[in-house]
N, C-alpha and C positions, 0 to 999 in steps of 0.2 A: 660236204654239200648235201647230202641226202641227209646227212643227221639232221639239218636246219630245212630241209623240205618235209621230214618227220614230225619234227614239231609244228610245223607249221598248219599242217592238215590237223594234227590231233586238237590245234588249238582252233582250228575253223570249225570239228567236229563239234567241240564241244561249245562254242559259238551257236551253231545252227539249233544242238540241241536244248540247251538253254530257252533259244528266241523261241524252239516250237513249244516247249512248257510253259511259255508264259501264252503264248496265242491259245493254248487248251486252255488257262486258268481264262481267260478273258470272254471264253466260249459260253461260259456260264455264270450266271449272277445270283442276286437274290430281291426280294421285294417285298416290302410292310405294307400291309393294311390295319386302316387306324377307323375301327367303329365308334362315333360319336355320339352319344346320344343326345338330344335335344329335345327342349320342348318349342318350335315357334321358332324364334328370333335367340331365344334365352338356353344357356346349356341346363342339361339336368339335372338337378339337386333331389339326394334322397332324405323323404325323414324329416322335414321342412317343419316348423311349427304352425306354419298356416296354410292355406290352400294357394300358391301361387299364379298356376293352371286354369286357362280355362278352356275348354272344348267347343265344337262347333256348336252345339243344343246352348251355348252361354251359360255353362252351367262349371263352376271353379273346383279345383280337384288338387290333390299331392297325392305326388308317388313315392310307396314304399319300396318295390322291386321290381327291378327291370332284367328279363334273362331268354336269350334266345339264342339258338341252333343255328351256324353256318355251315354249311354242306357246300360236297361236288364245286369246288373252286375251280375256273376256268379262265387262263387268259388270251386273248387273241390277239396275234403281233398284227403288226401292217402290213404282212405276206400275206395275210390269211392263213397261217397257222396259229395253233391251238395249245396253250399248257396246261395240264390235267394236273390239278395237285394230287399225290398220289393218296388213297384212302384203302383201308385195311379192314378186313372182315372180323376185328375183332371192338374194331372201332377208336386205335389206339392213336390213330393219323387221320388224318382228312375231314375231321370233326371238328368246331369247335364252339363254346357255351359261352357267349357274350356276357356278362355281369356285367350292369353298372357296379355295383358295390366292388368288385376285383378288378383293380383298373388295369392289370397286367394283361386279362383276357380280351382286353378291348382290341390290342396289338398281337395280329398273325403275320411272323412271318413267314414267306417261301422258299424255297434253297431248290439250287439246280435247275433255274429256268433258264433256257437258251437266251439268251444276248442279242437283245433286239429290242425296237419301240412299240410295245403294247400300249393299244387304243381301246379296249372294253375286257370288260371283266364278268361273268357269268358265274351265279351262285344263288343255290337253294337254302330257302328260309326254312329247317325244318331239316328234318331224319329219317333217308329214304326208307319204304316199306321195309324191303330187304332184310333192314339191318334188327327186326323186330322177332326175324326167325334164327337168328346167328348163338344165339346161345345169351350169356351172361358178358357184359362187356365189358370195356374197361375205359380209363380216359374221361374223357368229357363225355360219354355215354354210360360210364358206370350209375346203375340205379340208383348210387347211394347221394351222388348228385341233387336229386329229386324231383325230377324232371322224366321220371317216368311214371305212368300209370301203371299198366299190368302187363303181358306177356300178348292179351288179347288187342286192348286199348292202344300201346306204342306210347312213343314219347311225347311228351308236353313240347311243342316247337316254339313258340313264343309265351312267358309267363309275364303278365302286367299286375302287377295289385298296388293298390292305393286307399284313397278315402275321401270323397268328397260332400259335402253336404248336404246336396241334392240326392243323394242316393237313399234309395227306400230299405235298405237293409239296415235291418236294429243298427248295429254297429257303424253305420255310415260305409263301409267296405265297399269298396269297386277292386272286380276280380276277373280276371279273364285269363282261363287258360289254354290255348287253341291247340290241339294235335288233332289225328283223323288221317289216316294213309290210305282208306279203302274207301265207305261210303258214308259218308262224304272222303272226298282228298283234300285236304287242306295244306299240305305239300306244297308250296310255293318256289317258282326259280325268276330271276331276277338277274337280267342283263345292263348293261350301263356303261355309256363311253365315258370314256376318261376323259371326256372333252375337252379343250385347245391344247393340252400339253400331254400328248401321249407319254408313259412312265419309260424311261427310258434303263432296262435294263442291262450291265456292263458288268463285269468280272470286278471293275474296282466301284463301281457306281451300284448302291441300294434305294431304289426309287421307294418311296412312300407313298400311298394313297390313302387321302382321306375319305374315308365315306359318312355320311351322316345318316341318321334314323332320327326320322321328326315323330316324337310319341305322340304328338295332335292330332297326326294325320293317321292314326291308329282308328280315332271315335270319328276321321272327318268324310271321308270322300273313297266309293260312292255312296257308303251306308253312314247316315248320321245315327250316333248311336249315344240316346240317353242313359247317364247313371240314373235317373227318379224312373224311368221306367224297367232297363236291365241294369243292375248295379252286379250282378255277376253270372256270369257262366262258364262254363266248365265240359259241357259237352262235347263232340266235335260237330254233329246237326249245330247247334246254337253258334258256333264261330264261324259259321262260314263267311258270314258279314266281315267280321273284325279281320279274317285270314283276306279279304277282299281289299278291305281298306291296309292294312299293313304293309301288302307289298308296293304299295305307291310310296311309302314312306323315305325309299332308302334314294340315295342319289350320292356321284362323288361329288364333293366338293371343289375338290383341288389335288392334284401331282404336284410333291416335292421331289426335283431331281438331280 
């Protein structure tokens, strides 16, 4: 009788222990985000034979390169808590360098977010000061990238180049590349609910969010910005417009869950 009351605990032990390894695995999930880029209504095409584009001045344009800095990623559940994707002082986590042309970089995902329905997401366009005094980096911050300036200067946070017709540069060139950490900041962060489907995070469920970036909305609102009058800049004083009108650009789309 005890032999079979022996077994019997060992077999409920190892029951209970089982069911509590799988409630930890469920504790935690994970979650994609998906940067879109767009122009308008129409996704975007690089390298195009003709000008597709046109901007708020009505003035028609193509884009040769589209590349920009996600930072400090934050999620917030429906408790009012917060998930801090973790970032690294050497730059090798918590960074990452959008290309349109690498469609791999378009897709971040998370690992190790607590389990639960997040409803907004918080993240900086650009590469905090900080990380401009850390030394030589690596990752998506590595210089060789080329998305950075000088040691003084900091990184390029958003790169646009194209060509439009209207533009007064010999070459027809439209160029803009905005960084600036100090004076000006051009630093931008960027909050956004997940609107009517919060991402529901689960140990077997990886929620997806799609976010879009309208490059329209780059030259549109609040500052209209002509290629025939600036076809390029490159300062961080001169971006302060473009870093203005940029961070309107981003919004999610949609939760797949």
């Amino acid at each position: 009788m005890k032999n079979i009351i022996s077994v019997f605990m060992y077999a409920l032990v190892f029951v209970l222990v089982i069911s509590c390894s799988e409630d930890d695995n469920k504790e935690f999930g994970s979650l994609e985000l998906e940067f879109d880029n767009v122009v308008g209504e129409a996704d975007l095409e690089l390298n195009t034979s003709d000008e597709p584009y046109t901007n708020e001045a009505g003035e028609t344009y193509a884009i040769t390169s589209l590349r920009y800095y996600i930072s400090n990623i934050k999620l917030k559940r429906n408790d009012g808590t917060v998930y801090e994707d973790e970032m690294s002082a050497d730059g090798s986590k918590g960074y990452y360098l959008i290309d349109e042309a690498e469609g791999e970089t378009q897709h971040i995902e998370l690992e190790g977010i607590p389990a639960g329905d997040y409803t907004e997401i918080t993240f900086t366009i650009g590469v905090d000061a900080n990380q401009v005094t850390e030394g030589a980096q690596t990752g998506p911050l590595d210089p060789a990238k080329g998305m950075f300036w000088s040691w003084k200067s900091g990184y390029v946070f958003v790169a646009v180049e194209g060509t439009s017709s209207s533009s007064s540069d010999d070459d027809n060139i439209i160029l803009y590349h905005v960084g600036g950490y100090d004076t000006p900041n051009n630093i931008k962060t960027k909050t956004l609910p997940m609107g009517s489907a919060a991402a529901q995070v689960r140990g077997d469920k990886t929620p997806e969010v799609h976010v879009i970036a309208d490059v329209n909305k780059f030259f549109a609102s609040p500052h209209e910005i002509s290629f025939e009058e600036l076809p390029v800049r490159h300062m961080p004083a001169d971006n302060v417009t473009i870093a203005e009108n940029y961070v309107n650009a981003f919004v999610v789309d949609h939760v797949h869950n």
